[in-house]
ZARO-130340 format. One line per 8 residues: number of its first residue (from 1); for each residue x, y, z of C-alpha. Coordinates in steps of 0.2 Angstrom, whole numbers, padded with zeros to 4 digits. Example, Ala and Ser with C-alpha at 12.3 -4.5 7.8 and 13.67 -1.06 7.14 Angstrom:
2
1 = 0062,-0022,0039  0068,-0005,0036
END
This chain:
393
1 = 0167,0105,0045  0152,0116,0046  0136,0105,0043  0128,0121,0034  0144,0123,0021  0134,0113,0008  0120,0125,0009  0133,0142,0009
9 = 0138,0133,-0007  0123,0129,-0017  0122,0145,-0028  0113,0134,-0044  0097,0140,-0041  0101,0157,-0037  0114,0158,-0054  0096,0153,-0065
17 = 0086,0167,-0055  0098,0181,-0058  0098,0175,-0077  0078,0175,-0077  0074,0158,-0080  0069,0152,-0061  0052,0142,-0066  0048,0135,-0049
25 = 0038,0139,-0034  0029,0152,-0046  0016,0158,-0036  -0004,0156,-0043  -0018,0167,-0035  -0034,0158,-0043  -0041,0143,-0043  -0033,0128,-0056
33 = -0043,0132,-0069  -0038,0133,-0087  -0033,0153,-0086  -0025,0157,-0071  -0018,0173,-0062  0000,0174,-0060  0009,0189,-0050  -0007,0200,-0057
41 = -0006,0190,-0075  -0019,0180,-0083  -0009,0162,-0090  -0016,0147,-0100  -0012,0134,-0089  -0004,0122,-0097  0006,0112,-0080  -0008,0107,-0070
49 = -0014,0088,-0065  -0031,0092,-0065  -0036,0085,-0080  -0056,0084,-0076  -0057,0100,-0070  -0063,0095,-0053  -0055,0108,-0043  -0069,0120,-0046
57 = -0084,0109,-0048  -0098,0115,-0038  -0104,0097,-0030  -0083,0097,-0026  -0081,0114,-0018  -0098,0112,-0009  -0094,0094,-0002  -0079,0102,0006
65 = -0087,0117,0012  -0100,0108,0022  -0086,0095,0030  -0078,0107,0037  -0095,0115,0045  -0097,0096,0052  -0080,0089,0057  -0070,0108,0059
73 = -0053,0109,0049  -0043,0094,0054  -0043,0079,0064  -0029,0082,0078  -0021,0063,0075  -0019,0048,0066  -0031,0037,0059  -0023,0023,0069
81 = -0029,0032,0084  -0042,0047,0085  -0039,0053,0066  -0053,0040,0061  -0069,0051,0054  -0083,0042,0047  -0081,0050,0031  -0064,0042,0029
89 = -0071,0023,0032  -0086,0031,0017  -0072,0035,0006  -0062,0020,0007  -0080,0009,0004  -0081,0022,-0010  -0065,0016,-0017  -0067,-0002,-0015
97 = -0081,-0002,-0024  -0075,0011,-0036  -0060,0000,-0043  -0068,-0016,-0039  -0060,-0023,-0026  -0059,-0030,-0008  -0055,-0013,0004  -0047,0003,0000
105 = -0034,0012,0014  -0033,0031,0014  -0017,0041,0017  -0012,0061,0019  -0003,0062,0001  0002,0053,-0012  0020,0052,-0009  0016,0044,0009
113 = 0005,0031,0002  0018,0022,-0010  0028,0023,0005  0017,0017,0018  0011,0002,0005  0031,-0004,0001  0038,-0003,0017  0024,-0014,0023
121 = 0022,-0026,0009  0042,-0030,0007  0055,-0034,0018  0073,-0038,0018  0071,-0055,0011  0060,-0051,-0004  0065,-0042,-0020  0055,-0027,-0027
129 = 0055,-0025,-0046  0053,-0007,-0053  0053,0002,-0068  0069,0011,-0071  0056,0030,-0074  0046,0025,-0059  0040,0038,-0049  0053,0046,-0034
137 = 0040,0040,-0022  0040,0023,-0027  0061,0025,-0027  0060,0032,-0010  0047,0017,-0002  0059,0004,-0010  0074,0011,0003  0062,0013,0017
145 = 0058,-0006,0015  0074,-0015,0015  0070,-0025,0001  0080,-0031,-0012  0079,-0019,-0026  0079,-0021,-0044  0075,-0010,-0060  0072,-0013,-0077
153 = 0074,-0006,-0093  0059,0006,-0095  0044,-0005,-0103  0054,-0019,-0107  0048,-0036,-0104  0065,-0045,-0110  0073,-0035,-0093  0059,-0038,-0082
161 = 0058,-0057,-0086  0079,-0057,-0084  0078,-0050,-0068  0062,-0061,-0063  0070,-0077,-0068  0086,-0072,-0056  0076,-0069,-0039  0074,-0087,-0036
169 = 0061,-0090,-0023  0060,-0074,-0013  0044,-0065,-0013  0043,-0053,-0028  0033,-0036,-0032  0032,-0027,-0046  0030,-0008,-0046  0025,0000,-0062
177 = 0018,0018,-0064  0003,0016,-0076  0003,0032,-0084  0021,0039,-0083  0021,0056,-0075  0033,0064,-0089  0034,0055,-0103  0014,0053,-0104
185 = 0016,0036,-0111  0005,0021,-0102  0016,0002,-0094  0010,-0011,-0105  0000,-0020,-0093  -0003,-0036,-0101  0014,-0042,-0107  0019,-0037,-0088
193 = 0003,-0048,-0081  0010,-0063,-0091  0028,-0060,-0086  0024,-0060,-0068  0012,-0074,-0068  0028,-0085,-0075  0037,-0082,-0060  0025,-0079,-0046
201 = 0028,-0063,-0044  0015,-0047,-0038  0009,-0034,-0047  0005,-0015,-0041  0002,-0001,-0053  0005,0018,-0048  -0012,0026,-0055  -0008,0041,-0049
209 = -0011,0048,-0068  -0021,0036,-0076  -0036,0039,-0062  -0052,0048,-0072  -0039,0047,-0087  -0039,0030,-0094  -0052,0014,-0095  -0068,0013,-0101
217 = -0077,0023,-0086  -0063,0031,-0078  -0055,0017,-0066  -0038,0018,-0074  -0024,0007,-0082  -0030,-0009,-0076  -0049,-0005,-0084  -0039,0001,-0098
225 = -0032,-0015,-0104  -0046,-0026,-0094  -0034,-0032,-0081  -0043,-0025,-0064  -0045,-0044,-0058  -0025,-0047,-0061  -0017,-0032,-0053  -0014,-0034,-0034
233 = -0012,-0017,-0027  -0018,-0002,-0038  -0012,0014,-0029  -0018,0032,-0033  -0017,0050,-0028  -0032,0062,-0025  -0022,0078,-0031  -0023,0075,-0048
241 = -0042,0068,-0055  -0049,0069,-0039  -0048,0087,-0035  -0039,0088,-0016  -0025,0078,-0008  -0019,0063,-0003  -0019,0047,-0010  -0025,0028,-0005
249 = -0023,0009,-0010  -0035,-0005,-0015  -0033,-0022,-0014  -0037,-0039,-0006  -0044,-0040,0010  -0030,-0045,0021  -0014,-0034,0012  -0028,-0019,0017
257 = -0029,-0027,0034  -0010,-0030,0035  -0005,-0013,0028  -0016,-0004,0040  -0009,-0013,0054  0009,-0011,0049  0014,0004,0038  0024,0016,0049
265 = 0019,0030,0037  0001,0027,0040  0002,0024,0059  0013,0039,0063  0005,0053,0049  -0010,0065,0054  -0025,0060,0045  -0031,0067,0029
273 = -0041,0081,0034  -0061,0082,0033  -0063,0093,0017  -0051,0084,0008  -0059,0068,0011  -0077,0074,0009  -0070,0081,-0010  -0062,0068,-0016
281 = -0081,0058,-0014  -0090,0071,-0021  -0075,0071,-0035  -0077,0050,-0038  -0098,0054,-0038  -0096,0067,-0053  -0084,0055,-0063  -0097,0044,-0063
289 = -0109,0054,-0067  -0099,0067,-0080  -0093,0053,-0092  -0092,0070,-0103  -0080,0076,-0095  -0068,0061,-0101  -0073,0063,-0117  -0069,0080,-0121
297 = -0053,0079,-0109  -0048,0066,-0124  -0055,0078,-0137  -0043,0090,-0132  -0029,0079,-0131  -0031,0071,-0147  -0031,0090,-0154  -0015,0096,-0146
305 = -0007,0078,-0151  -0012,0079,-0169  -0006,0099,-0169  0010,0096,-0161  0015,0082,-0173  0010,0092,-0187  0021,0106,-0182  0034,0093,-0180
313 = 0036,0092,-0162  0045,0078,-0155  0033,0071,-0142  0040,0055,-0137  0031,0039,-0133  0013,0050,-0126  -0003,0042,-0129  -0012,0054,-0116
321 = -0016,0071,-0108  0002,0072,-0103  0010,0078,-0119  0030,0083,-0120  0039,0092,-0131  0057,0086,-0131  0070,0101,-0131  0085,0089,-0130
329 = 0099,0100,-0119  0093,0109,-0104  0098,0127,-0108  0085,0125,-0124  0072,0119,-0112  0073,0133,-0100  0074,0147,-0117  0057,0136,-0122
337 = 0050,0139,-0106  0054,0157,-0105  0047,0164,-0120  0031,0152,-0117  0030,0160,-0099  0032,0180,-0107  0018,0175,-0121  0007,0169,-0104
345 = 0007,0151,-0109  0012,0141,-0091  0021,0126,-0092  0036,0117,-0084  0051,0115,-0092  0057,0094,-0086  0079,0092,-0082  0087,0079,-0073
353 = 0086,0068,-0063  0066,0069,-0069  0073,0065,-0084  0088,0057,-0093  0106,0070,-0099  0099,0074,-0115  0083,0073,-0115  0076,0089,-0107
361 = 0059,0093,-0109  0044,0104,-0110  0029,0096,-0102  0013,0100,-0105  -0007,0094,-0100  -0023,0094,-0101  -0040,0098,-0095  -0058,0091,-0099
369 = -0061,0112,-0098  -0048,0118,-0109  -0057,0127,-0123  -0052,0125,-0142  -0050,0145,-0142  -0039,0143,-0129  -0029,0129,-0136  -0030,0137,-0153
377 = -0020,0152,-0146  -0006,0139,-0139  -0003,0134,-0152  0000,0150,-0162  0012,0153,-0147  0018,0138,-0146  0023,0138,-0164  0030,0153,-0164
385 = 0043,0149,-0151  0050,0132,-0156  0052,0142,-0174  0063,0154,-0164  0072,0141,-0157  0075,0130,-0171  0067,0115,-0160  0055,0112,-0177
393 = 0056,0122,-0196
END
């Protein structure tokens, strides 16, 4: 049998092209801002992570621009061996400082940090306890570690102590995302704290979309709910708040030093590149700096929230800049997409596995620099469409 067969076979995607509803790798020609340029077309964006705006901030694009001027466009090896710039040791005293904790540990994406932090952390004889709408990444660290693996019932503490109470004495981590990625809706931190306290278990939140979100000045899930001191390991991504790529851990002294000295992703990656790192500093200086930025990014949550509800919209469990509108059967999220796309409204239709049989949906988000004229005309298309389709009256 021909190794390539399965790939002659695979005809799904290129059966929803020929029909006209392809809605991925579409390509943009402008910067993330709220409008952007599509195949010559100006779109709201509305499927973007860049929920302060940072992508384009001045101090941002600057900071990047005069990194590259120092250090050139990349740093030829890991940070194990030569990939160590001093602006990558700044940014990791940044972050410590930033979440309030011991050290910080940088990597080259997101998706390589949750790697790098679980395959180092747990082994085969511990058990690692996720959520059962955790991120891939998170899904993907747990296989690499040859830990145990158990998941619970999405947000529910009576699964999370069942499986808790059954693990004995073997070292225990739970992985929770603190602001889920599709649903928009936030772990509930301190019934999950109390839980693992009972049975001596760890704790390490995903913050990938709760960063410059959530908490009082922006530090996230933890600030949110005024646990910073009882989470472990906070993880987090720089591609969405913090304007670039890549992503990093904080924690307690010695897991930073045993992750550095262990993670396989870490030691065998190419270091996160000079421009990148020298924005993602300039990005944490401007959050500080720009609390206004949270506020109207909030504002303008709040607005489409209200609206949607209003209009009769189903939009879940969301309590934050992530906003779905549940389309139920995955032919009526693509339609939903379609007609959104034609009215130059950009958004991404959500299917399995991202989300349950049944629950398909349209996933929309939010930016600090989204104005109320623009959301305004949203959400005369976006009524419009679900009329047409009968997903509201």
């Amino acid at each position: 049998m021909d190794l390539f067969e399965k790939c002659t076979k695979y005809t799904a995607a290129k059966e929803v092209m020929a029909a006209g509803f392809y809605p991925y790798f579409r390509v943009v020609e402008s910067e993330q801002n709220p409008e952007v340029m599509v195949q010559g077309r100006k779109m709201i964006m509305l499927g973007s992570n860049n929920y302060l705006g940072l992508t384009s901030h001045p101090k941002v694009k600057e900071a990047a621009i005069e990194a590259v001027k120092k250090y050139g466009s990349g740093c030829a090896g890991s940070r194990f061996l030569n990939g160590t710039l001093d602006i990558h040791v700044k940014l990791e005293e940044k972050l410590a400082k930033f979440f309030r904790k011991d050290n910080a540990l940088t990597f080259s994406t997101g998706y390589q940090t949750n790697l790098g932090i679980i395959s180092s952390i747990a082994g085969k004889d511990d058990v690692v306890v996720i959520d059962k709408l955790d991120h891939a990444s998170i899904i993907d660290a747990c296989r690499l570690s040859y830990a145990d693996v158990k998941k619970f019932k999405h947000n529910d503490m009576t699964s999370l102590e069942f499986i808790l109470s059954e693990c004995g004495d073997r070292g225990k981590l739970v992985v929770v995302d603190g602001v889920y990625s599709m649903e928009g809706d936030i772990a509930p931190l301190p019934e999950i704290v109390k839980v693992c306290k009972k049975y001596g278990a760890r704790i390490m939140v995903d913050d990938a979309h709760g960063v410059g979100v959530l908490g009082k000045t922006g530090r996230g899930t933890a600030e949110h709910f005024g646990l910073e001191k009882d989470v472990d390991i906070i993880m987090g991504t720089y591609s969405k708040s913090m304007a670039s790529i890549g992503g990093f851990v904080v924690a307690s002294e010695d897991v930073i030093h045993y992750i550095k000295h262990t993670s396989r992703p870490l030691i065998f990656s190419a270091s996160p590149p000079p421009a990148s790192v020298a924005s993602v500093i300039a990005a944490l200086d401007v959050i500080d700096e720009e609390p206004e930025r949270r506020e109207q990014l909030w504002h303008n949550t709040n607005k489409m929230m209200k609206a949607f509800k209003n209009m009769g919209y189903d939009t879940g469990t969301s309590e934050t800049p992530i906003i779905p509108l549940l389309m139920g059967e995955m032919e009526r999220a693509f339609m939903m997409w379609k007609i959104l796309s034609d009215e130059g409204v950009f958004v991404n239709p959500v299917a399995p596995p991202a989300t349950p049989p049944g629950r398909c949906l349209i996933r929309t988000s939010y930016m600090a620099t989204h104005t109320d004229e623009q959301l305004d005309r949203v959400l005369v298309i976006m009524e419009k469409a679900g009329k047409k389709l009968g997903v509201i009256q």
